[in-house]
N, C-alpha and C positions, 0 to 999 in steps of 0.2 A: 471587553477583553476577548484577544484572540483565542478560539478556543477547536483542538480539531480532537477528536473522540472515535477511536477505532473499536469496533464489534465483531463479533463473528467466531473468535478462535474457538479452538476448544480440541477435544481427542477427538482423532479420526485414528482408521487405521488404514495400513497402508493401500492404495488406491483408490480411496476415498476420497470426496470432494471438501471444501470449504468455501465461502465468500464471505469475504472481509469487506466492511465497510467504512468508509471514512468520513463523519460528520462535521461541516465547517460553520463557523459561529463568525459572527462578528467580523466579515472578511467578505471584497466581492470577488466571489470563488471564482467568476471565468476569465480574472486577471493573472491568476494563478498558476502556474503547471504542477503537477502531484506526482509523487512520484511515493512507492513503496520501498521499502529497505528493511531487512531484517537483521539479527544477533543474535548469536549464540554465545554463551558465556565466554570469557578466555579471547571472543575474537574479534574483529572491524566488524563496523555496522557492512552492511552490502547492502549493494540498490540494489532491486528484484526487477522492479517494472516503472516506466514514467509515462506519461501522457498529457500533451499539450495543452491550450488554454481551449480549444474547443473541441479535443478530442480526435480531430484530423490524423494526428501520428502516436505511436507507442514505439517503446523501447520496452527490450526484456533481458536479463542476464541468459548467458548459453543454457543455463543449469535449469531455465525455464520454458526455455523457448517451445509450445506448441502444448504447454502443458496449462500456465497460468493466462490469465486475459485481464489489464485493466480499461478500467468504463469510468465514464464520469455522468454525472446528471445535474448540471450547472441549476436547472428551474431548483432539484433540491437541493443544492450545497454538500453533495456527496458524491464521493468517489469509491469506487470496488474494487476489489481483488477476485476475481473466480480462480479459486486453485484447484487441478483436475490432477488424476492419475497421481497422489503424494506418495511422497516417498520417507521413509524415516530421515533423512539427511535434512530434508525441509523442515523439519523440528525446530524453532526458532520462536524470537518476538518478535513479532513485525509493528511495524511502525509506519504512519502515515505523515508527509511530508508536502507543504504544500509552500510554492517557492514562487514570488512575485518576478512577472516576465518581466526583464528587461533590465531589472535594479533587486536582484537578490538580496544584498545589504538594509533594503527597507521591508524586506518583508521576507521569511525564511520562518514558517511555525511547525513543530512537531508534535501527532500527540504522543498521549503515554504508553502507547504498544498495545498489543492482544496479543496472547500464547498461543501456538499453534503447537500439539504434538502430536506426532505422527507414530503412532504405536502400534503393534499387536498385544 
Protein backbone atom coordinates (compact mmCIF):
# COMPACT_ATOMS: atom_id res chain seq x y z
CA UNK A 1 0.00 0.00 0.00
CA UNK A 2 0.95 3.38 -1.27
CA UNK A 3 1.74 5.26 1.43
CA UNK A 4 3.49 9.09 1.79
CA UNK A 5 3.63 10.53 5.48
CA UNK A 6 4.44 14.29 5.96
CA UNK A 7 6.36 15.74 9.35
CA UNK A 8 7.69 18.59 10.48
CA UNK A 9 4.71 21.22 10.95
CA UNK A 10 4.02 22.66 13.94
CA UNK A 11 3.92 26.72 15.56
CA UNK A 12 6.61 28.82 14.54
CA UNK A 13 6.56 32.44 14.82
CA UNK A 14 6.87 34.69 12.42
CA UNK A 15 10.47 34.53 10.73
CA UNK A 16 10.97 31.31 11.81
CA UNK A 17 12.08 28.28 10.04
CA UNK A 18 10.39 24.97 9.40
CA UNK A 19 11.26 21.58 7.25
CA UNK A 20 8.74 19.44 6.19
CA UNK A 21 9.35 16.13 5.35
CA UNK A 22 7.81 13.57 3.07
CA UNK A 23 8.12 9.85 3.65
CA UNK A 24 7.34 7.45 0.61
CA UNK A 25 6.22 3.61 1.17
CA UNK A 26 5.65 1.26 -1.25
CA UNK A 27 6.45 3.30 -4.38
CA UNK A 28 9.99 3.68 -6.61
CA UNK A 29 10.30 7.20 -5.44
CA UNK A 30 12.78 8.35 -8.32
CA UNK A 31 9.93 7.64 -10.75
CA UNK A 32 8.13 10.10 -9.29
CA UNK A 33 8.06 14.13 -9.31
CA UNK A 34 6.86 15.68 -5.68
CA UNK A 35 5.51 18.37 -5.43
CA UNK A 36 4.08 20.31 -2.14
CA UNK A 37 0.69 22.06 -1.97
CA UNK A 38 -1.07 23.70 0.80
CA UNK A 39 -4.93 24.69 2.28
CA UNK A 40 -6.44 26.83 4.04
CA UNK A 41 -9.85 26.33 5.01
CA UNK A 42 -12.70 28.02 2.80
CA UNK A 43 -9.95 27.90 -0.15
CA UNK A 44 -8.08 25.62 -3.40
CA UNK A 45 -5.41 23.33 -2.40
CA UNK A 46 -2.21 25.64 -3.92
CA UNK A 47 1.11 24.09 -5.24
CA UNK A 48 3.87 25.67 -3.15
CA UNK A 49 6.89 23.92 -4.72
CA UNK A 50 7.68 20.90 -7.28
CA UNK A 51 10.79 18.92 -8.10
CA UNK A 52 11.66 16.59 -10.69
CA UNK A 53 12.46 12.76 -10.70
CA UNK A 54 16.12 13.48 -9.73
CA UNK A 55 15.98 16.72 -8.36
CA UNK A 56 17.65 18.62 -11.55
CA UNK A 57 14.77 21.33 -11.54
CA UNK A 58 12.29 23.02 -8.88
CA UNK A 59 9.44 25.05 -9.35
CA UNK A 60 8.04 27.63 -6.59
CA UNK A 61 4.85 29.76 -6.22
CA UNK A 62 5.60 33.76 -6.43
CA UNK A 63 4.44 33.88 -2.75
CA UNK A 64 7.57 31.67 -2.09
CA UNK A 65 10.19 32.25 -4.24
CA UNK A 66 13.64 32.67 -2.33
CA UNK A 67 12.06 31.85 0.88
CA UNK A 68 11.11 27.99 0.69
CA UNK A 69 13.56 25.25 -1.03
CA UNK A 70 12.40 21.71 -2.09
CA UNK A 71 15.09 18.69 -1.84
CA UNK A 72 14.57 15.11 -2.52
CA UNK A 73 16.71 12.09 -1.16
CA UNK A 74 15.68 9.25 -3.57
CA UNK A 75 18.44 6.56 -1.53
CA UNK A 76 15.65 7.54 1.49
CA UNK A 77 12.30 7.91 -0.17
CA UNK A 78 11.92 11.36 0.94
CA UNK A 79 11.29 14.56 -0.02
CA UNK A 80 11.57 18.25 2.04
CA UNK A 81 10.17 21.37 2.44
CA UNK A 82 12.84 24.07 4.02
CA UNK A 83 10.46 27.04 4.96
CA UNK A 84 12.58 30.27 5.89
CA UNK A 85 11.60 33.76 6.73
CA UNK A 86 7.48 32.64 7.53
CA UNK A 87 5.08 34.60 7.44
CA UNK A 88 1.49 34.41 9.23
CA UNK A 89 -0.23 34.10 5.68
CA UNK A 90 1.76 30.84 5.23
CA UNK A 91 -0.49 29.43 8.00
CA UNK A 92 -1.78 26.37 6.03
CA UNK A 93 -1.67 22.34 5.75
CA UNK A 94 0.63 21.36 3.61
CA UNK A 95 0.52 18.30 1.80
CA UNK A 96 2.82 16.17 0.01
CA UNK A 97 2.20 15.00 -3.46
CA UNK A 98 3.99 12.58 -5.37
CA UNK A 99 3.07 12.15 -9.21
CA UNK A 100 4.31 9.26 -11.59
CA UNK A 101 6.33 10.83 -14.68
CA UNK A 102 4.93 10.40 -17.64
CA UNK A 103 1.41 8.62 -16.93
CA UNK A 104 -0.04 10.64 -13.81
CA UNK A 105 -3.36 8.65 -14.22
CA UNK A 106 -1.38 5.50 -12.82
CA UNK A 107 0.09 6.91 -10.11
CA UNK A 108 -0.89 10.38 -8.49
CA UNK A 109 -0.71 9.64 -4.10
CA UNK A 110 -1.33 12.18 -1.44
CA UNK A 111 -0.44 12.09 2.21
CA UNK A 112 -2.58 13.48 5.01
CA UNK A 113 -1.01 16.89 5.48
CA UNK A 114 1.04 18.53 8.56
CA UNK A 115 -0.15 21.97 10.06
CA UNK A 116 1.98 24.75 9.75
CA UNK A 117 1.00 27.85 11.88
CA UNK A 118 2.67 30.75 11.68
CA UNK A 119 1.97 32.80 15.01
CA UNK A 120 3.03 35.34 17.47
Amino acid sequence: QVQLVESGGGLVQPGGSLRLSCAASSITFSRYTVNWYRQVPGKERELVAGITRTGSSTNYADSVKGRFSISRDNANNTAYLQMNSLKPEDTAVYYCNARLFGNPSLGDYWGKGTLVTVSS
